[in-house]
C-alpha positions in Angstrom: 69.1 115.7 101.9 67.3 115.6 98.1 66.2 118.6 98.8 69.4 120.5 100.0 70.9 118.6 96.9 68.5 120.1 94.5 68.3 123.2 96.0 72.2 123.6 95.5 72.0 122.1 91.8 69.9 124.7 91.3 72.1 127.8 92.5 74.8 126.7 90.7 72.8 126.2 87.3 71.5 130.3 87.9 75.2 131.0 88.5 76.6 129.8 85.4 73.8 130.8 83.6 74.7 134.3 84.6 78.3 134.2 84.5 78.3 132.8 80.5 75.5 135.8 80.1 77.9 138.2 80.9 80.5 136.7 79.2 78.4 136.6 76.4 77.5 140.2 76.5 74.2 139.9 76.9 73.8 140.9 80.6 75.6 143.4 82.5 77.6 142.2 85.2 76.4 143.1 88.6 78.2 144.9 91.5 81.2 142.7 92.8 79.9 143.3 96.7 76.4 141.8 94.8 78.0 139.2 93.2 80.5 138.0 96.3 77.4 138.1 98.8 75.4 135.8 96.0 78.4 133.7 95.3 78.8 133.3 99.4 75.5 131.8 99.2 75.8 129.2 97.0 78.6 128.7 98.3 76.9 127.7 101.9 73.8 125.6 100.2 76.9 123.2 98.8 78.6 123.4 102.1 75.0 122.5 104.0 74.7 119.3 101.3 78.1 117.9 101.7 77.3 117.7 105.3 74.4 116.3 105.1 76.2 113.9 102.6 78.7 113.1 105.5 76.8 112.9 108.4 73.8 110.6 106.3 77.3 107.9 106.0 78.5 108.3 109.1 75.7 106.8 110.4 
């Protein structure tokens, strides 16, 4: 579960890195399909940790 955690924490620190990058100007942003299929992603690493979450206090 740590690791699904961290693994997640870690997407979404790279994601927001990006996304003030390119708000910043100082990266170009990348293909929206590109960008959809990496958000999708992250996405499914937070949705793979909340479950774990539940099912660890359900039991």
């Amino acid at each position: 579960m740590e690791e699904a955690e961290l693994r997640f924490r870690e997407a979404m620190a790279r994601k927001t890195k990006y996304l003030e990058r390119v708000k910043r100007g100082l990266e170009a942003p990348m293909p929206l399909e590109e960008y959809r299929a990496w958000a999708d992603v992250v996405r499914q690493l937070g949705v793979a940790w909340a479950r774990m979450v539940t099912e660890s206090r359900e039991q």
